[in-house]
N, C-alpha and C positions, 0 to 999 in steps of 0.2 A: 585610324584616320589617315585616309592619304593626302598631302599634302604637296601641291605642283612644285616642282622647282624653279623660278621664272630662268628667262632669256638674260642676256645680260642688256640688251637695249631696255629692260624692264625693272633693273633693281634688284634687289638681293632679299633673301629670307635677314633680317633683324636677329641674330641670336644672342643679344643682350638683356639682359633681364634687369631690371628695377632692383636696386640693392633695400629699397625699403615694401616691395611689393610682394606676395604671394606666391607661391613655385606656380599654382593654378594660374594667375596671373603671369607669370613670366613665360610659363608651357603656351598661351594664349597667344603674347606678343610676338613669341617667335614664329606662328604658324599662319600669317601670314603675308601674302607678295603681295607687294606692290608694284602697280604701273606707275612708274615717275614720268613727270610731264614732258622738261626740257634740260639741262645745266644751272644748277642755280640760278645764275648770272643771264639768260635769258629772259625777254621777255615774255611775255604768255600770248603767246599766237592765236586768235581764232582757225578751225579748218572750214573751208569751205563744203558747199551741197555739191558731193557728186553726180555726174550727171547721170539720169536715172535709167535703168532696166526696161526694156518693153514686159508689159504684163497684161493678163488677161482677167479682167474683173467678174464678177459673180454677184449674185442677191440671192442667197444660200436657206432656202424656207428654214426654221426652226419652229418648234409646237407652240402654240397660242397663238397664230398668226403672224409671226414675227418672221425678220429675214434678215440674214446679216450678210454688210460689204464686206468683200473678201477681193485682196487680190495675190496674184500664182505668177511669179515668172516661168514658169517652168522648165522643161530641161530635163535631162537623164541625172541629175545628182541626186545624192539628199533629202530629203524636204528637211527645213527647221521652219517650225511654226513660231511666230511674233505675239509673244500678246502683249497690249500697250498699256501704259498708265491710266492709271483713275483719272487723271488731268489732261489725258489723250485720246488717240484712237488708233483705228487704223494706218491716218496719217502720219504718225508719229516715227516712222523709220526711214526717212529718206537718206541721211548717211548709212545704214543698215543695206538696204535692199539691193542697187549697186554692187560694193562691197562683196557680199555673200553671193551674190550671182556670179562675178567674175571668178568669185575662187571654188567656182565648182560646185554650188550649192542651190536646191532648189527650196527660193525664198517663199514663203506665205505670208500674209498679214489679215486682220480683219479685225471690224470693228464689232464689241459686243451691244447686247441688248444696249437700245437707248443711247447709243455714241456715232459720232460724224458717219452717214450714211446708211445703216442700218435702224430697220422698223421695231420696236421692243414687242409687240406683241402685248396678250392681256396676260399681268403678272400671275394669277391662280393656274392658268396651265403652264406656263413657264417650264422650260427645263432648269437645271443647278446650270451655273458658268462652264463647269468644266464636261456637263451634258451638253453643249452647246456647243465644245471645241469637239466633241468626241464626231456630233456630227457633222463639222468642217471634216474634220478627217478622213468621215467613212464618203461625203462627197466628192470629195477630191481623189478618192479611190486611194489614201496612204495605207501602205501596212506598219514598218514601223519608222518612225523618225524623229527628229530633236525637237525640244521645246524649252522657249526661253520667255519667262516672264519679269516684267519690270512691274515694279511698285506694285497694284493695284492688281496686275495680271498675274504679279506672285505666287499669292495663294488658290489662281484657279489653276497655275502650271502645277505646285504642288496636290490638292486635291486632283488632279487628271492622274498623277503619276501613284497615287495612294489607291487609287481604282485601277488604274489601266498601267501599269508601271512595266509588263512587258512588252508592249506597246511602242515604249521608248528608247532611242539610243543613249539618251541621256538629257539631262535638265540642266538647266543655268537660270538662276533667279538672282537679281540684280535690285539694288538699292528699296528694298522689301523688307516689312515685318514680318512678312510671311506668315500674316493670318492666325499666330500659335497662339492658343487658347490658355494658356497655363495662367493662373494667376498671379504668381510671380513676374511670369513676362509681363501681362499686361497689367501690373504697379509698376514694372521698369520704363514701358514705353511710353506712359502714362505721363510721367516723374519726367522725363525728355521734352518735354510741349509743355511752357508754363499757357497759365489761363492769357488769354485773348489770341491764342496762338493761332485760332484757324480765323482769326477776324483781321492777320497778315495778307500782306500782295503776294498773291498764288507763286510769283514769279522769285518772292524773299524765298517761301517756304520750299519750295525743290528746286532750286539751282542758286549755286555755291557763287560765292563773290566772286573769285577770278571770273567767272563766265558773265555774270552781271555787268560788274566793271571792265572787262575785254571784248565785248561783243556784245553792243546792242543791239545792231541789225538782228543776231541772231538770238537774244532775249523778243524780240518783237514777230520773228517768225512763229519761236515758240507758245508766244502768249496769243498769236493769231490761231494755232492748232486748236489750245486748250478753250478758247471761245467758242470755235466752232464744235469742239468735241459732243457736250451735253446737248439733247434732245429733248423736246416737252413731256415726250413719253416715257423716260428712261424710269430705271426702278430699281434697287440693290436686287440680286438673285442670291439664293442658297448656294451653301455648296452640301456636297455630299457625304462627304467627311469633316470629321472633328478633329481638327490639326492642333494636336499636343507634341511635346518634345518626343512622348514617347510614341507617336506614330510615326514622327521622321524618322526613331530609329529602326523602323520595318520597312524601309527603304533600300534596296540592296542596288538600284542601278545610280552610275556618277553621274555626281553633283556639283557644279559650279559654282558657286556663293561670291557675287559681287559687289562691291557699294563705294559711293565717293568718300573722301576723307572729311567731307564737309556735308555730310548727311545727317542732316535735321531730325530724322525719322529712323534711320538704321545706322547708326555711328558704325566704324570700325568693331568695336569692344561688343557690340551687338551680335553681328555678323559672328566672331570667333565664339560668342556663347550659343551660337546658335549651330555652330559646323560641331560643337562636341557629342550631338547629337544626330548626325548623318555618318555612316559607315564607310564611305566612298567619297571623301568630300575634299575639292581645290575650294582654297578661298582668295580671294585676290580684291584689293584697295586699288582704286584709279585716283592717284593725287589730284589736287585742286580740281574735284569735282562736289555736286552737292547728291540729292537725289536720284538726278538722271544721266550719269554718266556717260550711255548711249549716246544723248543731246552734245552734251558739253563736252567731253572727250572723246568723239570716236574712234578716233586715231588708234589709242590704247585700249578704247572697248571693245573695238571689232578686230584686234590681234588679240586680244586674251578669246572671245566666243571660237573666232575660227580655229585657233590654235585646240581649245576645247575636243572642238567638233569634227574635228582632222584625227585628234587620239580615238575617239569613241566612232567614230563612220564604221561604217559595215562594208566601207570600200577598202579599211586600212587593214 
């Protein structure tokens, strides 16, 4: 297992171990980094929306009559593909988009079957999720490039890369269950959400209190996204594979493994049980975030991606 070393504006690997905990357990806590926010003694800043990219939009047919928004800054870098939250869309990177654009990268984003601006089509002909990013791809004319999924887009980044894994320069999946079928995982993620849990304000359930209590303009942008997100037609899609521990470990290209410290759905302790089982694997914690780290931290989530995606580019 490889494991990044952070920056020093970014905190240090932990190599203390719990004197009344498990060697597994302590091999666990020390593996991995954390993005720390600010000085203890600081207060907790919101960052602002950068101001955005010129880009060119799309309505990208897919099978069953369906078509998805996509939009391309494009440019001579990169491509890193965006896929959003279940609670999102397309819209959901505007600190992202920006960002990755200036430092030399050609951003994508788009919205799946049934989310803000894309047609879902009739579900029996449907493609799988990550059939659907294959053919963003082959539209937009990429060969091979980055892909990064949050929450919900999680397990279609990793089903695309279980299919099409040379395909890619590498993966980053961020504050995610990642889909893993094993029944153990799913009694542990289970055991995480008491009952009435999804009958919470969407805005308790992925994003962490600092963000909540420091920024409500930007708790109301976000919750404007996640309203407009779902569509009357929408419909859960397949995927193509069956994502066990043991398929993450037939993964041979690097993996990014992200989540806030205040993730409702992928704790910390998640995340490290789940990198024992990728060969290639950075894992990285962004302090005082919940779910959606991207949202609530960008600062520290788009230096951990790009720093990523700078090791692994086919420019470096």
């Amino acid at each position: 297992m490889h494991i990044d070393e952070p920056s020093p504006d970014r905190g240090s690997l932990s190599r203390r171990a719990l004197v009344a905990g498990t060697a597994a357990v302590a091999l666990t806590a020390a593996g991995t980094a954390r993005a720390t926010a600010a000085p203890a003694e600081a207060p907790w800043v919101p960052v602002p929306v950068p101001g955005q990219a010129p880009v060119t939009e799309y309505h990208i047919p897919v099978s069953g009559g369906g078509s998805l928004w996509c939009w391309d800054t494009g440019g001579p870098g990169s491509a890193v593909i965006l896929l959003h939250p279940g609670s999102g869309s397309g819209e959901s990177w505007p600190y992202q988009q920006p960002v990755l654009a200036a430092a030399g990268f050609r951003v994508i984003g788009y919205s799946r079957r049934g989310a803000y601006g894309s047609v879902a089509g009739t579900r029996a002909e449907a493609d799988t999720a990550s059939g659907d990013l294959g053919t963003v791809a082959d539209h937009l004319g990429l060969d091979a490039f980055h892909l990064c999924g949050s929450a919900a887009g999680g397990p279609v980044a990793i089903d695309y890369a279980l299919s099409h894994g040379d395909r890619l320069l590498g993966l980053t999946v961020s504050g995610s269950v990642m889909g893993i079928q094993d029944a153990e995982y799913q009694a542990l993620t289970a055991a995480l959400q008491p009952d009435g849990f999804g009958d919470l304000p969407v805005d308790f359930q992925e994003l962490g209190p600092s963000y909540r209590g420091g920024n409500r303009d930007g708790v109301a942008a976000w919750l404007a996204i996640h309203e407009r997100a779902r569509t009357a037609d929408a419909f859960p899609q397949s995927l193509a594979n069956t994502i066990t521990w043991a398929a993450l470990e037939t993964l041979a290209l690097p993996v990014q493994l992200i989540t806030g410290d205040a993730d409702l759905y992928s704790p910390p302790s998640l995340l490290r049980l789940n990198a024992r089982h990728l060969a290639d694997v950075t894992t990285r914690v962004v302090d005082e975030a919940g779910h959606n780290p991207h949202w609530e931290r960008p600062d520290a989530w788009n230096r951990l991606l790009i720093r990523f995606l700078r090791r692994h580019d086919r420019r470096s």
